[in-house]
C-alpha positions as CSV (number, residue, x, y, z in Angstrom):
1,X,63.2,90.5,-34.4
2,X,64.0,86.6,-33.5
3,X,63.3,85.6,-29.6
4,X,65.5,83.8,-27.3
5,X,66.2,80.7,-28.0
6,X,65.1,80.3,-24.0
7,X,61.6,81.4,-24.2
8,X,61.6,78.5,-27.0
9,X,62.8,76.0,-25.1
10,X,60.3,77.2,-22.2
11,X,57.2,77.4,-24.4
12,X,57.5,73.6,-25.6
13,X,57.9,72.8,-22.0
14,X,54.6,74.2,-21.2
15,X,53.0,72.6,-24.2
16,X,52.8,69.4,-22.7
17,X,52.0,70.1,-19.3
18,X,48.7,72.0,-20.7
19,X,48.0,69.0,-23.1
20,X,48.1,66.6,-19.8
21,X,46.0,69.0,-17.9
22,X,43.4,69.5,-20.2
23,X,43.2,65.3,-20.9
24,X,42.7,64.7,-17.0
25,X,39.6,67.5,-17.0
26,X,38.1,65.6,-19.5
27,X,38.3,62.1,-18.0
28,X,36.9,63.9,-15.1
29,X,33.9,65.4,-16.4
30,X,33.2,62.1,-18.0
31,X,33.1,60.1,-15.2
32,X,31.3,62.3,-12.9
33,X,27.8,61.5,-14.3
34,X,28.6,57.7,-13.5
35,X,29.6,58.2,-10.1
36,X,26.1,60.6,-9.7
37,X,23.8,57.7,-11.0
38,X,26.7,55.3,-8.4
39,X,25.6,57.4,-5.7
40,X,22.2,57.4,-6.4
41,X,21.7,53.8,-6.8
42,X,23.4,53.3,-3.8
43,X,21.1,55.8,-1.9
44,X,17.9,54.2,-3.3
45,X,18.7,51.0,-2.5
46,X,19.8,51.5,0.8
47,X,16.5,53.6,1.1
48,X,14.5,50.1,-0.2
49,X,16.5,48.1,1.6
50,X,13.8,48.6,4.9
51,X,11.4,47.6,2.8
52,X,12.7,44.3,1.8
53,X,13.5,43.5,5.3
54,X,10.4,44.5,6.4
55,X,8.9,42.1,3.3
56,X,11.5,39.2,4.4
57,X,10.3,39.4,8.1
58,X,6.6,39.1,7.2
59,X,7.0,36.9,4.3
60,X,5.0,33.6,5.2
61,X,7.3,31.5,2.7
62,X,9.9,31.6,5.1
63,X,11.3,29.3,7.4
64,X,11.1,31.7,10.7
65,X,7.1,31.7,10.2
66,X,5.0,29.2,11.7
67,X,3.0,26.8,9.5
68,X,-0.3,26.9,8.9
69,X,-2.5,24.4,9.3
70,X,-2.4,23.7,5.7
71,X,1.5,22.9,6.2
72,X,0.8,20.5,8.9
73,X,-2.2,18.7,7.1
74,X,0.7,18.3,3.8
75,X,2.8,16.5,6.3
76,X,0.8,13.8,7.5
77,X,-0.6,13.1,4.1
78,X,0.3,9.8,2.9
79,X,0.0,7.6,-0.3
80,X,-2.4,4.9,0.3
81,X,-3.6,1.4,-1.5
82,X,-6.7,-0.7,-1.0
83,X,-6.5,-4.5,-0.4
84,X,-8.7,-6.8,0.4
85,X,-8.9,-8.3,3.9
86,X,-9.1,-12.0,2.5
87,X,-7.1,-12.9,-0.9
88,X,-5.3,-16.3,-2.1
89,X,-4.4,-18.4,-4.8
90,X,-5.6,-21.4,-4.9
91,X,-3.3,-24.2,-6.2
92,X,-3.8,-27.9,-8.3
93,X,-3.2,-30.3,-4.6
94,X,-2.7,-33.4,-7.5
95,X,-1.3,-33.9,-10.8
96,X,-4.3,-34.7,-13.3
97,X,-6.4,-33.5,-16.3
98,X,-8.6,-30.5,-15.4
99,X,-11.9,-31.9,-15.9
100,X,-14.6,-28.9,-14.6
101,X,-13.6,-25.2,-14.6
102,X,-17.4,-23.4,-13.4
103,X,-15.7,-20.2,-12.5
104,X,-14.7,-17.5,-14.8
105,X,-13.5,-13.9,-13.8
106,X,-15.2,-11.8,-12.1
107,X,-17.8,-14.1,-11.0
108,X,-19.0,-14.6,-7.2
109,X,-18.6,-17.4,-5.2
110,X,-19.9,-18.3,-1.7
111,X,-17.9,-20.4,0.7
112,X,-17.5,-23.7,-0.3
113,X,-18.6,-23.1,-3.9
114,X,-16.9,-25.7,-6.4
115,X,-13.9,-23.7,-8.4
116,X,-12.4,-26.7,-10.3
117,X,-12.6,-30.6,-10.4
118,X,-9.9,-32.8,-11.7
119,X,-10.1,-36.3,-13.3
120,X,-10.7,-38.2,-10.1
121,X,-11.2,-41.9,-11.6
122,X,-8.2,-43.1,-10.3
123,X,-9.1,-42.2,-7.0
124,X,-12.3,-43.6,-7.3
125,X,-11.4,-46.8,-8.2
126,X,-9.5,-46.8,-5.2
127,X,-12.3,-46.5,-3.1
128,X,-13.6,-49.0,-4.4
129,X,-11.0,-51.3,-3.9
130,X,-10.6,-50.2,-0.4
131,X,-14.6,-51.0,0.6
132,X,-14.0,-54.2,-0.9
133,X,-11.2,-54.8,1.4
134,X,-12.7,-53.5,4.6
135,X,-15.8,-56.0,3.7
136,X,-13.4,-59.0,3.8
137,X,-12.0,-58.1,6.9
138,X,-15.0,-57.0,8.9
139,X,-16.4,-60.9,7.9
140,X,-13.4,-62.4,8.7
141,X,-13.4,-60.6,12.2
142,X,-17.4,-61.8,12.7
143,X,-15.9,-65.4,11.9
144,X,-13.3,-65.5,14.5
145,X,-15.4,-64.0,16.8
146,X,-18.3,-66.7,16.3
147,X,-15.0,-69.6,16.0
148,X,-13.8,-67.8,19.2
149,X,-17.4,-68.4,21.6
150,X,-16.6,-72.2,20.4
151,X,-13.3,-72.3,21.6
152,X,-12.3,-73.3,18.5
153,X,-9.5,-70.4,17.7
154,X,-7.9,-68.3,20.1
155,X,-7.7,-64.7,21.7
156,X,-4.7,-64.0,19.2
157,X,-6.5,-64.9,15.5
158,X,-9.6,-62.3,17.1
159,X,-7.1,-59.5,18.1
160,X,-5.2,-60.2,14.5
161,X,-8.8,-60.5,12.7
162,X,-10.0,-57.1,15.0
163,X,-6.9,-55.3,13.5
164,X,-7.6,-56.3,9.7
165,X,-10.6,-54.0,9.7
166,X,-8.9,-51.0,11.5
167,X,-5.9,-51.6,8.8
168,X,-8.9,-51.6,6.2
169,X,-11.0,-49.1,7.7
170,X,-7.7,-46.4,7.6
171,X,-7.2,-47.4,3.9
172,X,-10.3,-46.1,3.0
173,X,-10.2,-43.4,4.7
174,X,-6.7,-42.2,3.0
175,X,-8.2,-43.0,-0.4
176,X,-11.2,-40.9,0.2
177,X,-8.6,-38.2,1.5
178,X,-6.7,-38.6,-2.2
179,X,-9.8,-38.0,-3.8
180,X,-10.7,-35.5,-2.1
181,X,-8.4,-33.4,-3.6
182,X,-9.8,-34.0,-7.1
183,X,-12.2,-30.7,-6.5
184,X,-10.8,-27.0,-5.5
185,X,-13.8,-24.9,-3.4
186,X,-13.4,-21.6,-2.5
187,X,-12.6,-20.8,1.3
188,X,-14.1,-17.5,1.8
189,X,-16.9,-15.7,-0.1
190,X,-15.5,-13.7,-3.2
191,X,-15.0,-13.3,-6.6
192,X,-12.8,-14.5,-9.2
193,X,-9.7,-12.1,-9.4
194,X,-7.8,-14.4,-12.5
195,X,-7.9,-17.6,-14.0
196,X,-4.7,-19.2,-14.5
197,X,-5.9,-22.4,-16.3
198,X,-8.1,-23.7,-19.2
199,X,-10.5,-26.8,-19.2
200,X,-9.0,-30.1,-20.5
201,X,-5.5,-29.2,-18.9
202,X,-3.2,-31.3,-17.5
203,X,-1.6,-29.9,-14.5
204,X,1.1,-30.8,-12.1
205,X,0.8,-30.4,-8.5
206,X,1.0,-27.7,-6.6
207,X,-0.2,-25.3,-10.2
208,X,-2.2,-22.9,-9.7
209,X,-5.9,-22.6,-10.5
210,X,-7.5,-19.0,-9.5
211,X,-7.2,-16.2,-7.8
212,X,-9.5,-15.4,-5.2
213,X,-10.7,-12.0,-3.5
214,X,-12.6,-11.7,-0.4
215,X,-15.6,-9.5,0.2
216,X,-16.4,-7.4,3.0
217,X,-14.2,-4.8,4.8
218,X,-11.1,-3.4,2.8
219,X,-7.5,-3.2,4.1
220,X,-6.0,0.6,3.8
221,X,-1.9,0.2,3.2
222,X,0.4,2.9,3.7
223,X,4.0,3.6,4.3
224,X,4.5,6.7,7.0
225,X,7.4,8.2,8.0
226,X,9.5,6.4,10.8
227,X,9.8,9.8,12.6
228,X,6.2,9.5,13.3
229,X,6.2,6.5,15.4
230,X,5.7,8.2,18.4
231,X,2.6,9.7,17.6
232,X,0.9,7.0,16.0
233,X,-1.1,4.4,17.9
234,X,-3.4,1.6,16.8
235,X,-7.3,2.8,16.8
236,X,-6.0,6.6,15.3
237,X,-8.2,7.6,12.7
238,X,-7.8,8.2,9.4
239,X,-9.8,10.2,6.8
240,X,-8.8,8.2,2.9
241,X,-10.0,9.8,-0.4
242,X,-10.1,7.7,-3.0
243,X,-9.0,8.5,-6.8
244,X,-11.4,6.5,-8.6
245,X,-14.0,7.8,-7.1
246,X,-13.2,11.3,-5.5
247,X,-15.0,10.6,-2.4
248,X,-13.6,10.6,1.4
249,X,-14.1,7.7,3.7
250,X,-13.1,7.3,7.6
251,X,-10.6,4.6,8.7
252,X,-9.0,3.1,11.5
253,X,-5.2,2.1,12.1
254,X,-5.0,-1.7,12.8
255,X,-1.6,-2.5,12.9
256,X,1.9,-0.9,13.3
257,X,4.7,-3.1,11.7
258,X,7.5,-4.0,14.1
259,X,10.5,-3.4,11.6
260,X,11.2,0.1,9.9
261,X,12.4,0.1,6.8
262,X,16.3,1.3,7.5
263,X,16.9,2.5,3.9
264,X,13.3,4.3,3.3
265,X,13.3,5.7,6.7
266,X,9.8,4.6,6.9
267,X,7.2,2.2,8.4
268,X,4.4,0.2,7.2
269,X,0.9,0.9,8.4
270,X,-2.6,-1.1,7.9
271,X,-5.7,0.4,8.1
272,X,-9.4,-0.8,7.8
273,X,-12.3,1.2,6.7
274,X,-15.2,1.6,9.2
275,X,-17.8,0.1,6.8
276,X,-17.9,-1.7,3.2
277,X,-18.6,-0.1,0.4
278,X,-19.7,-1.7,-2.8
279,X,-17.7,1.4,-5.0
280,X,-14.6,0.2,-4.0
281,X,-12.2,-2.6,-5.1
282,X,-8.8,-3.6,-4.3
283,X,-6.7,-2.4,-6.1
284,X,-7.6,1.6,-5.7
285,X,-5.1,4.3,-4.9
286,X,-5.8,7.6,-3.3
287,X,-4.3,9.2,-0.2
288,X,-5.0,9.6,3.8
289,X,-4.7,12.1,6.5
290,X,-3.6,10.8,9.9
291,X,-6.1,12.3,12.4
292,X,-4.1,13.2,16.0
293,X,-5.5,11.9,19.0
294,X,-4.8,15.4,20.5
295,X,-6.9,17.1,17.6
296,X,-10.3,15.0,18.1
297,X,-12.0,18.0,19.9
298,X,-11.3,20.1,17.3
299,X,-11.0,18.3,14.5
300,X,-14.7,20.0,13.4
301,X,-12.7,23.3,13.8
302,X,-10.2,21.9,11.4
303,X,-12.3,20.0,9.2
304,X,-12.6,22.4,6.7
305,X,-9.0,22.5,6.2
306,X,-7.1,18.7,6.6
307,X,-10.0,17.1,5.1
308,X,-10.5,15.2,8.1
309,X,-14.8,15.3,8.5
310,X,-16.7,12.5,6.7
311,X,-19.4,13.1,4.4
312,X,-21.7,11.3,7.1
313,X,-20.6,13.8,9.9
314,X,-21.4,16.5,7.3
315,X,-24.9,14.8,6.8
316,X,-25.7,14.1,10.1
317,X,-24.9,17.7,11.1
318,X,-26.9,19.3,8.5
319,X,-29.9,17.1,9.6
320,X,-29.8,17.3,13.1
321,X,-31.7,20.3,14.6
């Protein structure tokens, strides 16, 4: 028996309604797992989050902490270089032939040691021409003189005669200056940083000859930052430690430079080291801690950490009793 054609027309209707319902379970059920593990991340990591403020507060990486006095001994730690307290180059004060070079590098010299002579014949010669001339002229003075207690010249020819051997006198003396400047000596006691020239040269003036270090006390440089200048004073001290040789050595600020450097933002210091030591030479690097006036009393509290006790405090307190 054939239905109505209206419970056809209603069944498709209801076909696609069912089709759209049972599509929209599905998506559903599929996306409730994902919005369980959702949740539960969320709920875990709000229940961590506690933890990692409690970690960020007591973290002691972080800006709110206080440094340590590790932090503040990194901030006055400064690049430093040794340089002598005396050091020159001497220069040819002639044109000439280099004659005598003695010196060679590395050697030691005391003050007033001979470092170079130059052909000095000329010069000589003109010495000699010059004690020649101031002979003439002190027996041409004696002459007027004697002519002079016979009335037989005047007051005038003994003045003019009187003259001649001060005009002949100062000639001699300027050639003996000239060759005076045949030999180079050294100034100072040191040693022989270069040699610029060879024996047998021929040299223009004003070329120069050697290089010359001083001995004794070294120089400390460093550059420090110009935000420090209120804090520094001359006399601070200063603990350095050398590269080369991996030891510590106490200093003392000499001098503040007037000027900072505008583009660096930083000033130049000089420092000189309590004693001399024959290990060091100019020339070393290494690096310093600025010692605070405020932290002398307990700078043996803190010496352990900034580095700031010499190896003769450390001595001197082991052996005392």
């Amino acid at each position: 028996m054939a239905r109505p054609s209206g419970d056809r027309h209603g069944q498709a209707r209801r076909t696609p309604l069912v089709a759209t319902a049972l599509t929209l379970l599905l998506v559903a059920s599929s996306h409730a797992p994902a919005s369980n593990a959702q949740s539960a991340t969320a709920t875990n990591g709000a229940d961590a989050l506690p933890g990692l403020q409690s970690a960020a507060t007591t973290s002691p990486g972080l800006a709110t902490t206080p440094p340590g006095p590790a932090a503040a001994s990194d901030a006055t730690r400064f690049r430093v270089l040794l340089a002598p307290s005396q050091d020159t180059t001497l220069s040819s004060r002639m044109e000439g032939t280099l004659e005598e070079l003695p010196v060679s590098l590395g050697d030691s010299v005391a003050e007033g040691d001979l470092l170079a002579r130059l052909d000095c014949r000329i010069e000589q010669a003109r010495i000699n021409v010059a004690n020649t001339e101031l002979s003439m002229a002190r027996l041409n003075n004696e002459a007027k003189q004697n002519l002079r207690r016979l009335d037989a010249v005047g007051d005038l020819e003994v003045a003019l005669a009187r003259a001649e051997v001060e005009k002949a006198q100062s000639a001699l003396n300027l050639a003996a200056a000239q060759r005076d400047r045949c030999a180079v000596s050294a100034p100072f006691a040191g040693r022989i940083a270069r040699v610029h020239v060879k024996p047998f040269q021929t040299l223009a003036a004003g070329t120069p000859l050697v290089d010359l270090v001083g001995d004794g006390v070294l120089k400390v440089r460093l550059n420090a930052p110009s935000r420090l200048l209120p804090s520094l004073a001359v006399g601070q001290a200063l603990e350095v430690s050398v590269n080369e040789t991996g030891q510590r050595y106490a200093a003392t600020l000499s001098a503040i430079n007037a000027r900072v450097d505008a583009v660096a933002q930083t000033v130049e210091l000089e420092a000189r080291l309590e004693a001399a030591h024959d290990e060091l030479s100019p020339g070393m690097t290494g690096t310093a801690i600025l010692i605070p006036a405020s932290g002398a009393a307990t700078g043996s509290a803190t010496g352990s950490e900034t580095g700031a006790v010499t190896d003769t405090e450390t001595e001197a307190a082991e052996a005392s009793p």
